[in-house]
N, CA, C and O of each residue as an XYZ file, in Angstrom:
720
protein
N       0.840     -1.183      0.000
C       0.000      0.000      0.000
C       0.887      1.250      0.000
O       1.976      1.263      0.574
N       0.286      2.505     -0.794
C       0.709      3.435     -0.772
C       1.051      4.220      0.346
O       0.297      4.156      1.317
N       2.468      5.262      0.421
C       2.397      5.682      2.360
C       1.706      6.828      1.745
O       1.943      7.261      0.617
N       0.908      7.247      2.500
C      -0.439      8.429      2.367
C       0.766      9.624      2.618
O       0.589     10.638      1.943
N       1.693      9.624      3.305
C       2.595     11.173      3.263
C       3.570     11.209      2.052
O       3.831     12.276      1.496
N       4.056     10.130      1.690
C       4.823     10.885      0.315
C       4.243     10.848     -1.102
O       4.847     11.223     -2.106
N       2.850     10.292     -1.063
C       1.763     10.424     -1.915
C       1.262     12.253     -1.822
O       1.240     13.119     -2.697
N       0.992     12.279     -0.703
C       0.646     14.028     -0.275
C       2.137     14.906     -0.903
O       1.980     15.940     -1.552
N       3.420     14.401     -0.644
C       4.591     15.189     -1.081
C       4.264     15.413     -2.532
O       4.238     16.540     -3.026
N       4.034     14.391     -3.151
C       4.144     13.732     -4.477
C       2.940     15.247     -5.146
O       3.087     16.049     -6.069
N       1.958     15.061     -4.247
C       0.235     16.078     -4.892
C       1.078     17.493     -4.798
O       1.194     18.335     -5.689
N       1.656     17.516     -3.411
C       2.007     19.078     -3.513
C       3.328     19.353     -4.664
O       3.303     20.570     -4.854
N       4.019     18.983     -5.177
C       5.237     18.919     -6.046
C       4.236     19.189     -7.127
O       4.291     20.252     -7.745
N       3.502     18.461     -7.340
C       2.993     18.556     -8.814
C       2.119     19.614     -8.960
O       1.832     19.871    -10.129
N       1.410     20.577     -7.764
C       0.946     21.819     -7.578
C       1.935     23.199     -7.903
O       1.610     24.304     -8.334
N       3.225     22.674     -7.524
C       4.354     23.510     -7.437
C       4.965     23.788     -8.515
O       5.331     24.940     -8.748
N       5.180     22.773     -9.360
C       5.759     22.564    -10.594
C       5.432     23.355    -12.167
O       4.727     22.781    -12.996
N       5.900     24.412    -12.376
C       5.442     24.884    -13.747
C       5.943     24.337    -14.859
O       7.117     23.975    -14.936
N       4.798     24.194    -16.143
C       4.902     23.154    -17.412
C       5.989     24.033    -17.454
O       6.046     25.208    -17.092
N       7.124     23.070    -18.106
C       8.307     24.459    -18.868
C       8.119     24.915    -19.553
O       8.525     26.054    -19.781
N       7.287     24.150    -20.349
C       7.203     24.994    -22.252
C       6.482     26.047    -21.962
O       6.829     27.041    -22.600
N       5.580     26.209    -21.215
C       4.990     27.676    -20.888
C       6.112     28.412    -20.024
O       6.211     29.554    -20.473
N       6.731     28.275    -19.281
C       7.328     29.089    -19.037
C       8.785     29.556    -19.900
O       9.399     30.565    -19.555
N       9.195     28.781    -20.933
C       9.845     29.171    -21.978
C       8.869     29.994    -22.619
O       9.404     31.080    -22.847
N       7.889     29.983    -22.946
C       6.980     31.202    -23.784
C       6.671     32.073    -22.854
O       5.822     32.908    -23.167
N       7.157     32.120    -21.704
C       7.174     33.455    -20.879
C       6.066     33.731    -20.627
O       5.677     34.894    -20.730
N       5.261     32.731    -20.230
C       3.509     33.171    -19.601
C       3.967     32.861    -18.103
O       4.578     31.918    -17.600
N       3.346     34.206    -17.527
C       3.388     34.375    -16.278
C       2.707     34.063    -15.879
O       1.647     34.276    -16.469
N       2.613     33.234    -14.463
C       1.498     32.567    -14.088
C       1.463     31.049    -14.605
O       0.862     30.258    -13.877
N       1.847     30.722    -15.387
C       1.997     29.054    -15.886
C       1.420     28.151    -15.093
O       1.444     28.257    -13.867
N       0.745     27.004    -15.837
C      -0.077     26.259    -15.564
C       0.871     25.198    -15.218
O       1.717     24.705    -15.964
N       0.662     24.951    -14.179
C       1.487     23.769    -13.100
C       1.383     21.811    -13.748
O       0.679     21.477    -14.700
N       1.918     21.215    -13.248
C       1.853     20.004    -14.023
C       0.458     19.569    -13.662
O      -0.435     19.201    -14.426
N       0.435     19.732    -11.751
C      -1.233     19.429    -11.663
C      -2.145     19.633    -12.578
O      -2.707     18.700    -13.151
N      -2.394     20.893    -12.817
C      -3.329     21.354    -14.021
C      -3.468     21.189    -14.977
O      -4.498     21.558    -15.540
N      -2.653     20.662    -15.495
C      -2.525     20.129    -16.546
C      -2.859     18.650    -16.522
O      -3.418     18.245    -17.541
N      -2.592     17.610    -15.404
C      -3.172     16.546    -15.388
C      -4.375     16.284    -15.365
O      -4.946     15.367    -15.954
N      -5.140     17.662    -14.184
C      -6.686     17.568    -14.115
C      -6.871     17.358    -15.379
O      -7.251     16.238    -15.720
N      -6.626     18.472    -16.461
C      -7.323     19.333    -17.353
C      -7.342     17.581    -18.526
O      -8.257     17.143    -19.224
N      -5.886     16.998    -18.267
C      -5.981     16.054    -19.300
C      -7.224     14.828    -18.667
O      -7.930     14.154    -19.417
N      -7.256     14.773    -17.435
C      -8.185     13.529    -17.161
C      -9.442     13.610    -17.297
O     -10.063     12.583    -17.570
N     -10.255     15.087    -17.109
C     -11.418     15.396    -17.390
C     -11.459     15.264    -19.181
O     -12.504     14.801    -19.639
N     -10.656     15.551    -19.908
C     -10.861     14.893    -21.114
C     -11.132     14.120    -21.641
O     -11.918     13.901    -22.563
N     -10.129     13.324    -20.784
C      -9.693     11.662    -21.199
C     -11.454     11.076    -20.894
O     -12.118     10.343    -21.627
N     -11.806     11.621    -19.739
C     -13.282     11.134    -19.231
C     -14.160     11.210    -20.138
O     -14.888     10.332    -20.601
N     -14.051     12.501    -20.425
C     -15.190     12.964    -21.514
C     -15.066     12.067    -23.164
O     -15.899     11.970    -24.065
N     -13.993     11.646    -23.073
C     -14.118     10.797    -24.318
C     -13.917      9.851    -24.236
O     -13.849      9.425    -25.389
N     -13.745      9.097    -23.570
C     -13.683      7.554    -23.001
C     -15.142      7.474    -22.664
O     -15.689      6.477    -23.134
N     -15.915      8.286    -21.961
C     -17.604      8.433    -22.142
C     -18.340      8.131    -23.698
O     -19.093      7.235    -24.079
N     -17.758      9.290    -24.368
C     -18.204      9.586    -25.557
C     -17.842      7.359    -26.607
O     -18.484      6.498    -27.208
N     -17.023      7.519    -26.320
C     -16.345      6.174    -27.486
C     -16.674      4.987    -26.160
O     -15.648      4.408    -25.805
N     -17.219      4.807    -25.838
C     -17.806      3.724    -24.380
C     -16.505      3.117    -24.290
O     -16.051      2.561    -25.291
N     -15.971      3.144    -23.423
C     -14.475      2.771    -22.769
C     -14.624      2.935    -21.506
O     -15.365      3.843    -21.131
N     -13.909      2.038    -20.474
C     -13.731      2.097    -19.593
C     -13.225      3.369    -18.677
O     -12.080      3.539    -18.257
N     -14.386      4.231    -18.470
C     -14.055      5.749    -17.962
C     -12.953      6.055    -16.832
O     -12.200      7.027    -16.768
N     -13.078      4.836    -15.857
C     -12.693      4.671    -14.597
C     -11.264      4.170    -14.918
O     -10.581      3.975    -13.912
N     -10.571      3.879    -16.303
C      -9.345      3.172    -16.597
C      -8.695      4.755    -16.635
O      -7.707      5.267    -16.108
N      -9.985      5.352    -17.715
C      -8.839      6.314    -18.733
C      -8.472      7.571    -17.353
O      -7.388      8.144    -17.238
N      -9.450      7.732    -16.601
C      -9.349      8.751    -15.381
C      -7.920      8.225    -14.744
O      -7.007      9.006    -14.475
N      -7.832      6.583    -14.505
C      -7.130      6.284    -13.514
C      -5.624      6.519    -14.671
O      -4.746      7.054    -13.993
N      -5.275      6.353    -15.688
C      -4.097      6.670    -16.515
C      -3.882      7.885    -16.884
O      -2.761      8.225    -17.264
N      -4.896      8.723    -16.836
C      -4.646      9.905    -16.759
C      -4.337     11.211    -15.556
O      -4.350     12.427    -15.752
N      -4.147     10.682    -14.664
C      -4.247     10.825    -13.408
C      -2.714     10.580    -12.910
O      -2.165     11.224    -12.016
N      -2.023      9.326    -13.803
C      -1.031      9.333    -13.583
C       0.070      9.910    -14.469
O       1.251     10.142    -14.212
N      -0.584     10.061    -15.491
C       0.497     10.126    -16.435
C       1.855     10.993    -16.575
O       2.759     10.565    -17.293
N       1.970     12.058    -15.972
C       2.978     12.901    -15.654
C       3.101     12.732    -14.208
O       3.793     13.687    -13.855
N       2.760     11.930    -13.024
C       3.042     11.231    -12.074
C       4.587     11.886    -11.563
O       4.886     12.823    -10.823
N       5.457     10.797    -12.430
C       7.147     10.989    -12.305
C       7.925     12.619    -12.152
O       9.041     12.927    -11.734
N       6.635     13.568    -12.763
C       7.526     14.371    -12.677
C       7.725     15.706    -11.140
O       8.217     16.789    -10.824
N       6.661     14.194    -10.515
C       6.408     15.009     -8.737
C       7.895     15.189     -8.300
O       8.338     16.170     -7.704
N       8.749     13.840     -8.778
C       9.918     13.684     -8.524
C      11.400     14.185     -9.119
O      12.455     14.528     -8.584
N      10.826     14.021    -10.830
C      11.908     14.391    -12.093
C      11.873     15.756    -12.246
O      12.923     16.222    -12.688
N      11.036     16.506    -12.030
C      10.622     17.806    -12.485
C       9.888     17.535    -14.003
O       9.704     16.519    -14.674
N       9.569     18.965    -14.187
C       9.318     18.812    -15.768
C      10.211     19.490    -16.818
O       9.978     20.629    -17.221
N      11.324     18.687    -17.280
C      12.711     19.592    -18.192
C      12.331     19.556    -19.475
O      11.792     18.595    -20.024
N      12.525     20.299    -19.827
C      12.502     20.141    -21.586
C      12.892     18.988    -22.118
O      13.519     18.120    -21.511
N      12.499     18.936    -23.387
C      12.644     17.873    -23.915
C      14.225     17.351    -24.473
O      14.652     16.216    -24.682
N      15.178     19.333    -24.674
C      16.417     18.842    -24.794
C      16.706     18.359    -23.772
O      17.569     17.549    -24.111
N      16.595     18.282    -22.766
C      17.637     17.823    -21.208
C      16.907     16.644    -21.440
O      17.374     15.984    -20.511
N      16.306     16.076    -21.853
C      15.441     14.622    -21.690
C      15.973     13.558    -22.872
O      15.866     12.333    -22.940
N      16.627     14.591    -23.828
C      17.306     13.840    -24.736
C      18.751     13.669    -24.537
O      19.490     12.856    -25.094
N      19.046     14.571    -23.643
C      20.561     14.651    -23.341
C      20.695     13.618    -22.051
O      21.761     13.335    -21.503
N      19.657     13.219    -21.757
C      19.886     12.332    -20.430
C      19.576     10.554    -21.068
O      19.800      9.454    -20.563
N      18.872     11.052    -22.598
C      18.574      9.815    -23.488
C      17.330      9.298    -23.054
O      17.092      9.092    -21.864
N      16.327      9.024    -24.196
C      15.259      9.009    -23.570
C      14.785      7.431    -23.349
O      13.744      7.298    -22.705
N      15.313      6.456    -23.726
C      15.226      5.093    -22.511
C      15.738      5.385    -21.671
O      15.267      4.647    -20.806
N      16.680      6.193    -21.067
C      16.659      6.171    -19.238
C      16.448      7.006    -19.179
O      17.186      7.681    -18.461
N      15.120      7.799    -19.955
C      14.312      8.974    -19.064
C      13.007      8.057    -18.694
O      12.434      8.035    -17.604
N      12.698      7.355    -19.790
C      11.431      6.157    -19.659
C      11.425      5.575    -18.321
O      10.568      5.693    -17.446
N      12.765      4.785    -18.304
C      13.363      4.158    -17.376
C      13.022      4.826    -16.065
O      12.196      4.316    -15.308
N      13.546      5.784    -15.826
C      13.357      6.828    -14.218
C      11.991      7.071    -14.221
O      11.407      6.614    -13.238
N      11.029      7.897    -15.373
C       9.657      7.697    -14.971
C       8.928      6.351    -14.763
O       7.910      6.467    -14.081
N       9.147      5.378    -15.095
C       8.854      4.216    -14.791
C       9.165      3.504    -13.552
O       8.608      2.493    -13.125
N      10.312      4.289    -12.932
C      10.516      3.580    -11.957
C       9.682      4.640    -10.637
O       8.935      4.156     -9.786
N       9.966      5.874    -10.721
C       8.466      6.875    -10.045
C       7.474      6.181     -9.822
O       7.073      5.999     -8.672
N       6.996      5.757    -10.686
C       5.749      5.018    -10.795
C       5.809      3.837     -9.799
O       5.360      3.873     -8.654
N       6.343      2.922    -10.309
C       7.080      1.191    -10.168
C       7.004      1.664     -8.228
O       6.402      1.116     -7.304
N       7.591      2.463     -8.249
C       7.519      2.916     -6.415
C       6.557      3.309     -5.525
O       6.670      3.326     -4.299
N       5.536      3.649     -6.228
C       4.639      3.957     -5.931
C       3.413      2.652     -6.095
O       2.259      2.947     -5.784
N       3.627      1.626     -6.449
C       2.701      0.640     -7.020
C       1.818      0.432     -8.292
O       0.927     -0.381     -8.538
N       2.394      1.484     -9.038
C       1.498      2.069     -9.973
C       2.502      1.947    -11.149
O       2.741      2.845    -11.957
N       3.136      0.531    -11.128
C       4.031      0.462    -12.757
C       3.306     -0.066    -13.795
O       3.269      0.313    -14.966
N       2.457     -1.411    -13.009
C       1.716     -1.849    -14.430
C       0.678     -0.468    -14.904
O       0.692     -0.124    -16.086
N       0.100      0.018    -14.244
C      -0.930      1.217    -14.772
C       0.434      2.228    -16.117
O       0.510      2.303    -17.343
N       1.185      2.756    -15.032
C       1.850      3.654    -16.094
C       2.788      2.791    -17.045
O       3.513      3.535    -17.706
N       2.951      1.689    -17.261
C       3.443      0.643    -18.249
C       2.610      0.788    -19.713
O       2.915      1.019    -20.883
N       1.166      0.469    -18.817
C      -0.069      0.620    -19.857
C      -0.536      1.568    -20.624
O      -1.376      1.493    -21.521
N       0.395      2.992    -19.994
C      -0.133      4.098    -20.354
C       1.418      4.634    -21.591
O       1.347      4.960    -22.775
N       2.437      4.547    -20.847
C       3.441      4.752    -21.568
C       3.564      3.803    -23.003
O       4.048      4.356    -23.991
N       3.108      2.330    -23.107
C       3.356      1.928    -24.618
C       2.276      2.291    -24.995
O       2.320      2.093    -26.210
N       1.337      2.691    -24.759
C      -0.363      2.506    -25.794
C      -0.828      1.622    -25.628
O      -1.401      1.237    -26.648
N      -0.968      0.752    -24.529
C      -1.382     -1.115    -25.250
C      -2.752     -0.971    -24.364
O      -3.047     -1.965    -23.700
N      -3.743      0.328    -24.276
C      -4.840     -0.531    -24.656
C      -6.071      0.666    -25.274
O      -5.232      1.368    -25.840
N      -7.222      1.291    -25.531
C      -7.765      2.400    -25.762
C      -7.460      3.366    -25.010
O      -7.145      4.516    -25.314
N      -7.580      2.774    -23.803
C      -8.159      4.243    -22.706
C      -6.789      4.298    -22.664
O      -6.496      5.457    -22.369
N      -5.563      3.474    -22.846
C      -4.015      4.521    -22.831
C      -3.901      5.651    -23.905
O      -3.280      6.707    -23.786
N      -4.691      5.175    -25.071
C      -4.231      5.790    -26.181
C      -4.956      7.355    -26.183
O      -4.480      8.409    -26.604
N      -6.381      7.073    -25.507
C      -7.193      8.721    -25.424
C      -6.483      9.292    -24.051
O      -6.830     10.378    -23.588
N      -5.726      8.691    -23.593
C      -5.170      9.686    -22.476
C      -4.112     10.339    -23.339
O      -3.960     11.560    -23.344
N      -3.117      9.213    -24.334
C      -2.369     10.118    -24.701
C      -2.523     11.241    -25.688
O      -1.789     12.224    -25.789
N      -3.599     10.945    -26.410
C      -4.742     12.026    -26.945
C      -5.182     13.550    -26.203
O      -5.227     14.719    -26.585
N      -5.474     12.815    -24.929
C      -6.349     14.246    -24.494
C      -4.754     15.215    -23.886
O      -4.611     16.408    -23.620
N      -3.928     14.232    -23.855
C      -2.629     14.720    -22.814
C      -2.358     15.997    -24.162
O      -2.686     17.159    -23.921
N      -1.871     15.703    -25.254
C      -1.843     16.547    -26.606
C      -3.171     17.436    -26.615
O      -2.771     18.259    -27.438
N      -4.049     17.730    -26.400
C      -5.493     18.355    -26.659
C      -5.364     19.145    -25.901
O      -5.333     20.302    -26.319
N      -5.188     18.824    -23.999
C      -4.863     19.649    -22.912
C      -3.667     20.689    -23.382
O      -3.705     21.916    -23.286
N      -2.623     19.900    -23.902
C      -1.410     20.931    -24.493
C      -2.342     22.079    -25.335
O      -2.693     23.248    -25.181
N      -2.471     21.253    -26.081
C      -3.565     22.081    -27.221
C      -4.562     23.405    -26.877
O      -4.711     24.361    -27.637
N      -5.157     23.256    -25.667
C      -6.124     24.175    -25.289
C      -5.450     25.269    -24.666
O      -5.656     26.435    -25.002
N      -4.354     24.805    -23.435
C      -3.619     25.884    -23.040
C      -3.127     26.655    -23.787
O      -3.167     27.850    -23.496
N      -2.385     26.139    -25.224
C      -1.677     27.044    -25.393
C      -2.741     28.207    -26.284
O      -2.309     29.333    -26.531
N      -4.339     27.728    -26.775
C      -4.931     28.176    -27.351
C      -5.446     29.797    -26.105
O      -5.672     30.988    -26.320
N      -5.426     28.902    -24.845
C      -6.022     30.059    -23.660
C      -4.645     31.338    -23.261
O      -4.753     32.376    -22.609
N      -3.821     30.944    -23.719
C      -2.347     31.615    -23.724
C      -1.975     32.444    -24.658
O      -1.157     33.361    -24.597
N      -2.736     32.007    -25.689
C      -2.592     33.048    -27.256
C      -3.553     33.873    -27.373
O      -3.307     34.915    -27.981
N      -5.333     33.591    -26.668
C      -5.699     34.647    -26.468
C      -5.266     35.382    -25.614
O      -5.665     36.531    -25.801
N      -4.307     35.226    -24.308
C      -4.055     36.286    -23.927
C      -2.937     37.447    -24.180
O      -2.662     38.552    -23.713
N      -2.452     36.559    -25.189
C      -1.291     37.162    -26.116
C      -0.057     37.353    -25.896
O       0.709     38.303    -26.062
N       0.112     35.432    -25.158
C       1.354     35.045    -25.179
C       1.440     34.531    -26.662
O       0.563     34.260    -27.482
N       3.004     34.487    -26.718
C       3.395     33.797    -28.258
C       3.229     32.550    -28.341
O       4.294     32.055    -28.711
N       2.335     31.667    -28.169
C       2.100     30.448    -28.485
C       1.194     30.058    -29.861
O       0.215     29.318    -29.773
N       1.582     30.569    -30.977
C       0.803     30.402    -32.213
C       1.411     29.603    -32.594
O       0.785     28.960    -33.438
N       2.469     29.215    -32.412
C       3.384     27.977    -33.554
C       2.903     26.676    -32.352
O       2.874     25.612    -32.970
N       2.651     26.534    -31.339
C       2.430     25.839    -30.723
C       1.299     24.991    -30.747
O       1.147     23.772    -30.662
N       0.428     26.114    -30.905
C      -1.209     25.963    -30.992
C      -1.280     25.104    -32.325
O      -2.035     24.136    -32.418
N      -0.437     25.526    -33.358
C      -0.451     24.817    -34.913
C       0.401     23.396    -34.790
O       0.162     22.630    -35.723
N       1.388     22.888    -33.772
C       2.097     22.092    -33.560
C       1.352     21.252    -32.564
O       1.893     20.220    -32.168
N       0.291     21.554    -32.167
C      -0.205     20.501    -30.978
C      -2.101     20.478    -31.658
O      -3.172     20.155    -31.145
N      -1.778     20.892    -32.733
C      -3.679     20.706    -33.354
C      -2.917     19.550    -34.428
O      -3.344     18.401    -34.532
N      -1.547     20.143    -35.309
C      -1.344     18.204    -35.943
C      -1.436     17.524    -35.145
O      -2.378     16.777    -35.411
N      -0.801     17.162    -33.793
C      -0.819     15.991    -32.910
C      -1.752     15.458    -32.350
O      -1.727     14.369    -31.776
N      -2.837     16.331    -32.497
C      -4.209     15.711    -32.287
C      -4.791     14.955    -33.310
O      -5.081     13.761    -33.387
N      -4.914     16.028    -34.184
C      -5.250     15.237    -35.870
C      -4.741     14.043    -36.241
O      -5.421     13.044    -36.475
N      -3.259     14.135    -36.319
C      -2.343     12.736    -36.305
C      -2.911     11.422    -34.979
O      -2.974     10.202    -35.133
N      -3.196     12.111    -33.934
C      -3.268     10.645    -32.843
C      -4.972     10.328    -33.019
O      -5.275      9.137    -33.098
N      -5.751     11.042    -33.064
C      -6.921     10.689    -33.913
C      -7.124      9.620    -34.677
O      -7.833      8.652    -34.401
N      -6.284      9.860    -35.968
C      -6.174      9.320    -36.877
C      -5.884      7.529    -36.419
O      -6.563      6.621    -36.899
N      -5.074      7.372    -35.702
C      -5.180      6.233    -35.928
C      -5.889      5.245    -33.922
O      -5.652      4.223    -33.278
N      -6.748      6.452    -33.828
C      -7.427      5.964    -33.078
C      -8.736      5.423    -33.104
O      -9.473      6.019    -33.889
N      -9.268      4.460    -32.479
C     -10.452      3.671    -33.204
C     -11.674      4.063    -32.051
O     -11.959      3.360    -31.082
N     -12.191      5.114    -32.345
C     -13.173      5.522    -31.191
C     -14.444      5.668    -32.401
O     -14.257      5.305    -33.562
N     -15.767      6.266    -31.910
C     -17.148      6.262    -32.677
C     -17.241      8.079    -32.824
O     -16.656      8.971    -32.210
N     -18.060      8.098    -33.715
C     -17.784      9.037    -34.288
C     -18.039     10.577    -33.102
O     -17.438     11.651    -33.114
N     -19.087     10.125    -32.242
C     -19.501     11.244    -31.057
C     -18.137     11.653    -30.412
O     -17.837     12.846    -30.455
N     -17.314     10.794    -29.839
C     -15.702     10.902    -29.776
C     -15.331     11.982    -30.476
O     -15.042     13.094    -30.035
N     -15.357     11.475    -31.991
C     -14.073     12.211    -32.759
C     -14.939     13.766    -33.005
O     -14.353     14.811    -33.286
N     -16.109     13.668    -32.868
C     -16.998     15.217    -33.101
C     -16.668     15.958    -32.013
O     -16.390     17.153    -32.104
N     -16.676     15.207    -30.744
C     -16.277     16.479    -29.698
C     -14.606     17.001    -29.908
O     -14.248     18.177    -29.862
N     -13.895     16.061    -30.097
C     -12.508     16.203    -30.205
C     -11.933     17.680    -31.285
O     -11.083     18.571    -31.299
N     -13.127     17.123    -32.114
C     -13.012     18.203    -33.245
C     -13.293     19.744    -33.119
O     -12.581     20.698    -33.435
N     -14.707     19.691    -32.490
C     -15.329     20.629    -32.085
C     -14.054     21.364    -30.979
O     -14.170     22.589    -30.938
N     -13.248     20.974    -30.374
C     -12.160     21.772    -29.655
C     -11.148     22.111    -30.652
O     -10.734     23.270    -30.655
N     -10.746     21.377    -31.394
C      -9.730     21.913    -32.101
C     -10.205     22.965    -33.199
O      -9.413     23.722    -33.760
N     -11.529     22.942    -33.445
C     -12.256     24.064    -34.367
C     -12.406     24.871    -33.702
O     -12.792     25.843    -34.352
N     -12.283     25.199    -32.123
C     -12.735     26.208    -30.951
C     -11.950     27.050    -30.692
O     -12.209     28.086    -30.079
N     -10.687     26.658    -31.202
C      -9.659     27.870    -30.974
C      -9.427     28.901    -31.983
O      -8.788     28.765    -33.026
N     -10.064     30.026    -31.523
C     -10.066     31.235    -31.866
C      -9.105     32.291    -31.537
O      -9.429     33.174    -30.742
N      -7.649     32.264    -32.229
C      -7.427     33.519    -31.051
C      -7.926     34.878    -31.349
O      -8.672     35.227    -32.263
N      -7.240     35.764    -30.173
C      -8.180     37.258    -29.789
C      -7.623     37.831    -31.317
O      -6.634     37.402    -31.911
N      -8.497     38.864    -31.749
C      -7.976     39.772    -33.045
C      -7.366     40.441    -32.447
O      -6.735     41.349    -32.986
């Protein structure tokens, strides 16, 4: 069983923690990893609802999915390549693995089953929306917003959900308007 105090360390770290890529685009105020997990699991819900999937899987993989970085932080992706990214896998996996929660984030990190694959969906969508709520406020996130609407389009694509799924999915990525 989990120890209930470094589970609590683990919640507050990930409250603490600002996404980097927003704070490389210099938005003040940056949306913390927490928030970004909510923001991806209420997704993941909403379309794991929508495509009948196990709601209670995709919540519970989405919930974890940036988990590791209560511990790793959240570095860019160069420092993640410079550290090589099988033993970046490796260290978030083992975050997890410590916590009791390896087969879950195992499941979530290869894709191997739906509700991994719309988490890693909504995880890109959540990217997606922030940076859309960031450009209306007129941070520079326009190349972003265009770099994380392919990655939706692309993980879509070869995802096998019903069409109410792929209409709401859409309906967000058609939603971003930024300010004139």
């Amino acid at each position: 069983m989990a120890d209930p105090w470094r589970i609590t360390r683990i919640v507050d770290a990930l409250f603490q923690i600002p996404r980097i890529g927003w704070v490389s685009s210099g938005v003040k105020g940056a949306e913390t990893v927490a928030q970004h997990i909510m923001l991806t699991a209420y997704l993941a819900i909403a379309i794991a609802r929508e495509a009948g999937l196990n709601v209670g899987k995709a919540a519970l993989l989405a919930l974890i999915h940036d988990l590791p970085e209560a511990e790793l932080g959240n570095p860019s992706r160069g420092v993640r390549e410079a550290i090589g990214m099988d033993k970046w896998r490796a260290l978030e996996s083992s975050v997890a693995s410590s916590l009791g929660l390896g087969e879950f984030y195992g499941e979530y990190s290869s894709s191997s089953s739906a509700e991994a694959q719309v988490v890693k969906l909504s995880d890109k969508l959540a990217t997606f929306i922030r940076a859309c709520e960031y450009l209306k406020m007129g941070y520079d996130t326009g190349e972003l917003v265009e770099y994380y609407r392919g990655e939706v389009l692309e993980a879509l694509k070869s995802l096998d959900i019903g069409g109410r799924a792929k209409e709401y999915i859409l309906s967000i990525i058609n939603g971003c308007r930024p300010r004139k």
